[in-house]
C-alpha positions in Angstrom: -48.5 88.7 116.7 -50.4 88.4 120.2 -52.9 91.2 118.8 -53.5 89.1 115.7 -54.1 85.9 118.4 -56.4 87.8 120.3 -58.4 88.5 117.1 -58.1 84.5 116.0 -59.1 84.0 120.0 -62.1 86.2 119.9 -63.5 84.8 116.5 -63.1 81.6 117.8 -65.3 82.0 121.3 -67.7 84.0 119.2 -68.5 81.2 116.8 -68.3 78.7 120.0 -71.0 81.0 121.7 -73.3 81.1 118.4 -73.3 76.9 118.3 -74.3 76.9 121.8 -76.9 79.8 121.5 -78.4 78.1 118.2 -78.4 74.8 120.5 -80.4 75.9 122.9 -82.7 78.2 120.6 -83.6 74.9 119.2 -83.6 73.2 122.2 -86.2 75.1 123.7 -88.3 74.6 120.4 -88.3 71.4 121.2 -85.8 70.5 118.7 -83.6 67.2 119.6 -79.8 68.5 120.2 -76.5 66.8 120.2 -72.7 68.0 119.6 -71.4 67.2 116.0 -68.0 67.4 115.0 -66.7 69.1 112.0 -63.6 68.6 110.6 -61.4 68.3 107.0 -60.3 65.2 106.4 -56.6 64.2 104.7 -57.5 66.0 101.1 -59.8 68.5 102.8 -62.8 67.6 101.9 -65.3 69.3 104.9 -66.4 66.1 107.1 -69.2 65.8 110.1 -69.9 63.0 112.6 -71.8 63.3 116.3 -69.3 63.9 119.2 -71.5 61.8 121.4 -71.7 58.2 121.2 -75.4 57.0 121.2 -76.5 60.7 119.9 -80.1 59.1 118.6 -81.2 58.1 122.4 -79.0 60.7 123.8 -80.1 63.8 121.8 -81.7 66.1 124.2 -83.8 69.4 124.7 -82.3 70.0 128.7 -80.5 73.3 128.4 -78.5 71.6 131.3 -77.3 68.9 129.2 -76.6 71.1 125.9 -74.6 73.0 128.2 -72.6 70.1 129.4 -72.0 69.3 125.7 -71.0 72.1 124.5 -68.7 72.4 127.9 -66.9 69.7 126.6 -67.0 69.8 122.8 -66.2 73.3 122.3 -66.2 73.3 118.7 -69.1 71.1 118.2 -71.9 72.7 115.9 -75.7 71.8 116.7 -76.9 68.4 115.0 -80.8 67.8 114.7 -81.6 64.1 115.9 -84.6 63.9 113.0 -86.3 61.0 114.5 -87.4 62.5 117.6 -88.8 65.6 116.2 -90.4 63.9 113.4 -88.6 65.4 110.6 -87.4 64.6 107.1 -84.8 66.6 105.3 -84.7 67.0 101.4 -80.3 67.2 101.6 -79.4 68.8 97.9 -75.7 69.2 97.5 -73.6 69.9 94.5 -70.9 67.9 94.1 -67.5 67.7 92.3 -68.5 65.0 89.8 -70.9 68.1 88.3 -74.2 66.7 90.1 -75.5 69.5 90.8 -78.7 68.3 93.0 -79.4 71.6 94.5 -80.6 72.4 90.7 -82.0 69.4 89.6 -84.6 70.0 93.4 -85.4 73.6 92.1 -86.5 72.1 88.8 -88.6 69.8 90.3 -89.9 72.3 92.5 -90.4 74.7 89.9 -92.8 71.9 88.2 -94.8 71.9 91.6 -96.4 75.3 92.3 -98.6 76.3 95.7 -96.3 74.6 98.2 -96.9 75.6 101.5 -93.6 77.3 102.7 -91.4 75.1 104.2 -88.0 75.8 106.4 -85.1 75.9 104.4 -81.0 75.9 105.0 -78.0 77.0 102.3 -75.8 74.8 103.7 -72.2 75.6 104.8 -71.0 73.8 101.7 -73.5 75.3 99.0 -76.1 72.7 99.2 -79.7 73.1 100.5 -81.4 71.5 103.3 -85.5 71.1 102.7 -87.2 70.7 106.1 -90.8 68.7 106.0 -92.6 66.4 108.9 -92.6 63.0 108.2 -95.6 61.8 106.2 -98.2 60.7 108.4 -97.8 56.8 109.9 -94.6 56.4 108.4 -91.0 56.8 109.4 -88.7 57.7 106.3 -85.2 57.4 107.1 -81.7 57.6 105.2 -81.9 57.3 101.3 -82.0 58.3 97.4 -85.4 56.9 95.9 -86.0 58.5 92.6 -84.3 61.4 93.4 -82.2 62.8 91.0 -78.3 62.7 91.6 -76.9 65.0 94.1 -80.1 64.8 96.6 -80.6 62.8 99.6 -83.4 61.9 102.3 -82.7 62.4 105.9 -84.8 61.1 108.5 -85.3 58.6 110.9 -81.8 57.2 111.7 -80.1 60.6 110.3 -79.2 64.1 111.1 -78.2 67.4 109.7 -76.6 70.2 111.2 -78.9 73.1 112.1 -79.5 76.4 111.1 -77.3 79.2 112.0 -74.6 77.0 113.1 -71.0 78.2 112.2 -68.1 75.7 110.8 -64.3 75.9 112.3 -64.1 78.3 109.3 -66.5 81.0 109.4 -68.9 79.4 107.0 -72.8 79.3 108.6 -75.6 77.3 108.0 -77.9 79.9 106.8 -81.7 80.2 107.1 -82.8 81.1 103.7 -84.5 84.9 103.3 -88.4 84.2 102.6 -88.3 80.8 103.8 -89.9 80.2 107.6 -87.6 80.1 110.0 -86.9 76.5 111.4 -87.7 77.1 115.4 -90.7 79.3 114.7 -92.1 76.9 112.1 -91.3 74.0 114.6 -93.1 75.5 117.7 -96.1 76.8 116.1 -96.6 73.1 114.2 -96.3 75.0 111.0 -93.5 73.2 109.7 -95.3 71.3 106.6 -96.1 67.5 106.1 -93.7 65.9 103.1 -95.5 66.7 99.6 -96.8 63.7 98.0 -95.3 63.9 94.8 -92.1 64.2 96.9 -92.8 60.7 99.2 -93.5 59.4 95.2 -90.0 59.8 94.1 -88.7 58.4 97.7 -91.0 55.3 98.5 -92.8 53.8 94.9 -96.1 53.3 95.1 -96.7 49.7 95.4 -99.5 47.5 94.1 -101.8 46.1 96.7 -101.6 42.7 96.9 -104.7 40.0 97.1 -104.9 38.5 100.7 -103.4 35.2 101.0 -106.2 32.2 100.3 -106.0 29.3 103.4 -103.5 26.9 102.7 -101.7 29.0 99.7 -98.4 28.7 101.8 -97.4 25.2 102.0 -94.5 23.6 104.2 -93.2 22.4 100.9 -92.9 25.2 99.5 -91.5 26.6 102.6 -87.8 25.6 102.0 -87.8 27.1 98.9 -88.5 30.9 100.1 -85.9 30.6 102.6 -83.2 29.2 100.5 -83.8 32.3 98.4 -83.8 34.7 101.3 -80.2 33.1 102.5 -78.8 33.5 99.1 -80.0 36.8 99.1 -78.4 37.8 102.1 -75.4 36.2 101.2 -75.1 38.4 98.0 -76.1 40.8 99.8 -73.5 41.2 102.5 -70.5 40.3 99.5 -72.6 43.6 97.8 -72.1 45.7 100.8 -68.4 44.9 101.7 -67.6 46.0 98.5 -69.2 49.2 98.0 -67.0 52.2 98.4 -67.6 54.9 100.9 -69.6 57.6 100.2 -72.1 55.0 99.4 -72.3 52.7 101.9 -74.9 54.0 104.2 -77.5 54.0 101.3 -76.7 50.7 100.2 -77.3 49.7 104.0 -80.5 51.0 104.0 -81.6 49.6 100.4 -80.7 45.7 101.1 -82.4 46.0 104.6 -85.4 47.0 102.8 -85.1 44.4 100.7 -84.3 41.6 103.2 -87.0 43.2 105.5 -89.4 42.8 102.8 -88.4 38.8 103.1 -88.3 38.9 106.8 -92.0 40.2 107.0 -92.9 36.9 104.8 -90.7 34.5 107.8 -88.4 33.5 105.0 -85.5 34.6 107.2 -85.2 35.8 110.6 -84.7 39.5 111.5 -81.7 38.6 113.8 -80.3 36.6 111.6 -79.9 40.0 108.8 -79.2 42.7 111.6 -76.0 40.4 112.6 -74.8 39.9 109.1 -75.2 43.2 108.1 -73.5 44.7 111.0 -70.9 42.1 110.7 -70.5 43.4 106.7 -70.3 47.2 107.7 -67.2 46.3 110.1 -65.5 44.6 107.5 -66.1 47.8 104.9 -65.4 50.2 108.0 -68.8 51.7 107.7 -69.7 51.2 111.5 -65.8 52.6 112.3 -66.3 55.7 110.2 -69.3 56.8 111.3 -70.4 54.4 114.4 -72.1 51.2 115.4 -75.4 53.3 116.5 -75.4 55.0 113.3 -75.7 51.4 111.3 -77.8 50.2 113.7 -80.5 52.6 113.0 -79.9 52.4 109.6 -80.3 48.7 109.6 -83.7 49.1 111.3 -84.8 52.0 109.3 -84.8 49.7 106.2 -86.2 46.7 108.1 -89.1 48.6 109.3 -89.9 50.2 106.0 -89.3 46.5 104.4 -91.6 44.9 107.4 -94.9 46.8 106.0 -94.1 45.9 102.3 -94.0 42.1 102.5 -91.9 40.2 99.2 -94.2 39.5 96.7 -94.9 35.0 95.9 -92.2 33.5 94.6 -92.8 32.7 90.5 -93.9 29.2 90.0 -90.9 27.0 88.9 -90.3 23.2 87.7 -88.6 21.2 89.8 -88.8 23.8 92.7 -85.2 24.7 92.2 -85.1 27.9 94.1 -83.9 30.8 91.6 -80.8 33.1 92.2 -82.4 36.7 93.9 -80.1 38.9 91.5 -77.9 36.6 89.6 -74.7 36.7 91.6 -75.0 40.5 92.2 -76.9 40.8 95.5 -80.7 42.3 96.2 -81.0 45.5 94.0 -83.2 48.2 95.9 -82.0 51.2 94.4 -85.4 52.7 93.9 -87.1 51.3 97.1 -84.7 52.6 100.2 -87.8 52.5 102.4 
């Protein structure tokens, strides 16, 4: 029995060292680090969330600091803070409900040829993670888009566990054969900008719209826009305390786009959203499940994004009577996240 423990001891400070070797690997990439913890939850169903409170501000490249983590959370794996090193991760995973999105992204690939090579992960759980540099003057962060079923956007707001990290079980992140290798790419600014017909299916092109003529917005009309945006934000915060988890943090970032969109046009006041919808992800236990930073930046991913899209006029109505947003169902923004 103690020979089989010191076989279970050895394989467990192995994988510890890896984590902490891949940390600092990265780290001295320039790669943002911070501890994540991975765990099975009560069905056993593989779970990750950071170990550090604050881990977007916090997330460092000091070989001091990783060592401190790591120190301390033992069995933390690596997490990538995305904002900071300007990253955007095409997450494919397959899931039990027979989405299979790490197919559904090799057909799409398959119909785009002459890529340039980009880092790629097979993910501890059988999915893929996509590595790109966010698009030039924008800042994509948490979402869906067009994207077929089973495939996500990280980015701004996000993370993803890196490359040649190991889980509590054995299974490792693994840098795909033929693909560029994440902290070569990285350091020698070869890691490749988001394709366009990618940044298509995640952020809709939208129609330029005429510049305003003096005197098109009227106080008059001014009560109207903003009874719409509270009754949007109303719906929208009933919308979002209902949706189940697993969903919530997309939802998050689809009705801040959409009530960004209205903040940008002064129809309601950006303080006013950010309280309500942090006061809505208590109450559906997003911000306890995976943290009140976490929200936050989701929150102001979708705000920002909304913020350079302004809310398209109003249709012309008798009697002014301001219209219901989505008929009772909250702000849809399924297809524009960002």
């Amino acid at each position: 029995m103690e020979e089989l423990l010191d076989v279970i001891a050895g394989t467990d400070e192995l994988r510890r060292s890896t984590n902490l070797d891949v940390a600092l690997a990265l780290a001295a990439a320039g790669i943002a680090i911070f501890p994540a913890k991975v765990f099975q939850d009560a069905i056993g169903k593989w779970k990750k969330r950071p170990a550090v409170k604050g881990w977007q501000n916090t997330a460092s490249c000091d070989p001091d600091q990783i060592r401190r983590w790591w120190s301390e959370f033992q069995d933390a794996v690596p997490g990538i803070e995305l904002g900071q090193a300007g990253l955007v991760v095409i997450d494919a995973d397959r899931h039990d409900d027979g989405a299979d999105g790490v197919a559904a992204l090799t057909g799409l690939m398959a119909g785009h040829d002459g890529q340039n090579p980009h880092p790629k992960t097979s993910t501890a759980g059988g999915g893929e993670h996509h590595f790109y540099r966010q698009p030039l003057g924008m800042q994509l962060g948490n979402g869906e888009g067009r994207l077929p079923n089973g495939i996500n956007v990280r980015g701004t707001g996000g993370f993803v566990v890196a490359p040649g990290a190991v889980r509590p079980d054995g299974a490792i992140w693994k840098p795909t054969p033929g693909f560029p290798e994440l902290t070569h790419a990285f350091r020698a600014g070869m890691v490749p900008v988001l394709p366009d017909w990618l940044l298509e299916m995640i952020v809709p092109k939208q129609p330029t719209p005429e510049p305003a003529r003096p005197g098109e917005y009227l106080p008059a009309y001014q009560h109207r826009e903003r009874a719409y945006a509270a009754k949007a934000l109303r719906n929208s915060v009933a919308e979002l305390e209902q949706t189940s988890p697993g969903h919530r943090n997309n939802k998050l970032n689809a009705i801040a786009y959409h009530l960004g969109r209205m903040v940008a046009r002064g129809w309601i006041e950006q303080e006013t959203v950010t309280t309500n919808l942090l006061a809505a992800c208590e109450s559906n236990r997003l911000a306890s499940d995976d943290g009140a930073d976490c929200v936050r930046a989701t929150i102001a991913s979708g705000l920002n994004a909304g913020l350079i899209r302004p809310h398209p006029d109003l249709p012309d109505i008798d009697n002014h009577k301001a219209p219901a947003p989505n008929k009772g169902n909250g702000p849809s923004a399924h297809h524009h996240h960002y």
